[in-house]
C-alpha positions in Angstrom: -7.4 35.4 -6.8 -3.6 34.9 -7.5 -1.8 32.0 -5.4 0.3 35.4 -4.2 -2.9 36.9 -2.7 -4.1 33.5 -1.3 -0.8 33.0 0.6 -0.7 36.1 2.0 -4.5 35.4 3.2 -3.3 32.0 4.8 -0.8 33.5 7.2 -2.1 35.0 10.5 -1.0 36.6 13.4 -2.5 36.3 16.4 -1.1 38.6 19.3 -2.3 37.3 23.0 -2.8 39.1 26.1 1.3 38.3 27.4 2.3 39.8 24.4 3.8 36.5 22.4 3.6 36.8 18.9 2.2 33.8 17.4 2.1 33.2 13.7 -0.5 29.9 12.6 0.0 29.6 8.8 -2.7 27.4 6.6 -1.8 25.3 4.0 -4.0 25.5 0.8 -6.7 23.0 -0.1 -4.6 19.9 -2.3 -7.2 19.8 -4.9 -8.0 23.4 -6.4 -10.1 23.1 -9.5 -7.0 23.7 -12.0 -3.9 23.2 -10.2 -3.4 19.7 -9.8 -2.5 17.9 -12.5 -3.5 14.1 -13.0 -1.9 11.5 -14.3 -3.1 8.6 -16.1 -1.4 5.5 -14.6 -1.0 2.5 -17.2 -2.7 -0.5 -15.6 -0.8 -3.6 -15.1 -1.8 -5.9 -18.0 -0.7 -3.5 -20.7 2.6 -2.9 -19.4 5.2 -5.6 -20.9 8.2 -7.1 -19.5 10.6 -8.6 -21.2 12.2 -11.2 -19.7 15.1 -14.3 -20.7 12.7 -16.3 -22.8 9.4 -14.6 -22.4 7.5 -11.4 -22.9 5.2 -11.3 -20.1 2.6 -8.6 -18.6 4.0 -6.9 -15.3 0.6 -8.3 -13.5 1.3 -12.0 -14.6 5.2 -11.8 -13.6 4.2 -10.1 -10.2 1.2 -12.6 -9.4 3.7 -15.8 -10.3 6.0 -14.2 -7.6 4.0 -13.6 -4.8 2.5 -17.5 -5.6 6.2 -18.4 -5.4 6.8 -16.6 -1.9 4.0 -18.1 -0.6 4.4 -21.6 -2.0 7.9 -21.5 -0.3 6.6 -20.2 3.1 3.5 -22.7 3.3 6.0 -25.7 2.6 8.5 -24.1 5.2 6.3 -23.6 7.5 4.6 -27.3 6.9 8.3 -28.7 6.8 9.5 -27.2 10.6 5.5 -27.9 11.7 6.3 -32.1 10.8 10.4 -32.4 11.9 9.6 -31.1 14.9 6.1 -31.9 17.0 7.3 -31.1 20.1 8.6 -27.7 20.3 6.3 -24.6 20.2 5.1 -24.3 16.4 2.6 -21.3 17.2 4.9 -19.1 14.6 4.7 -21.4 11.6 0.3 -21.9 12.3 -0.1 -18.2 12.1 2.5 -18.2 9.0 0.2 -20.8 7.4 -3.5 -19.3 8.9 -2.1 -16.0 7.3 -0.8 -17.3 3.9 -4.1 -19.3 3.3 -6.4 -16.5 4.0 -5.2 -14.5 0.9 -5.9 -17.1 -1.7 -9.4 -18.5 0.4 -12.0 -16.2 -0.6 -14.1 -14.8 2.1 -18.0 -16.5 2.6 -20.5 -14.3 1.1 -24.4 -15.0 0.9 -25.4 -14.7 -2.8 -29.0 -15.1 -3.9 
């Protein structure tokens, strides 16, 4: 079948009893066998960057900068947790609870 004849197969009409025409059109399946084409996407070690003084994989330069972010929030957070005890700190725990649980792995039972 030609994607012609399947489009006109997707569109019906369906005619009530109050005479309303309604028209309910189907979309195609995304993955016919031949029509989608895939794409191979480079993984991020053998992509390069080229930086000031450095030639670095995309992976290492995005890994230092989400350490970075963090680092920065976890001493924030640390820093306005210490100067000041007595006012509600509730924001900068959950800043540091959530930071921490993405470099602590999870517990796991091995054998």
């Amino acid at each position: 079948m030609s994607d012609i004849e399947d489009a006109k197969q997707l569109e019906r009409v369906v005619e009530p009893r109050n005479n309303q025409r309604i028209v309910i059109q189907l979309t195609p399946p995304v993955s016919r066998r031949g029509s989608v084409q895939e794409e191979a996407i480079p993984a991020d070690e053998h992509v390069h960057w080229d930086t000031c003084c450095s030639k670095s994989s995309k992976g290492f330069v995005k890994f230092v900068v989400q350490l970075c972010i963090c680092a920065f929030v976890l001493v924030f957070s640390a820093t306005m947790i210490i100067l000041n005890p007595e006012d509600d700190n509730s924001i900068y725990f959950s800043l540091l609870s959530s930071i921490l649980t993405l470099y602590i792995p999870a517990p796991s039972m091995t054998k």
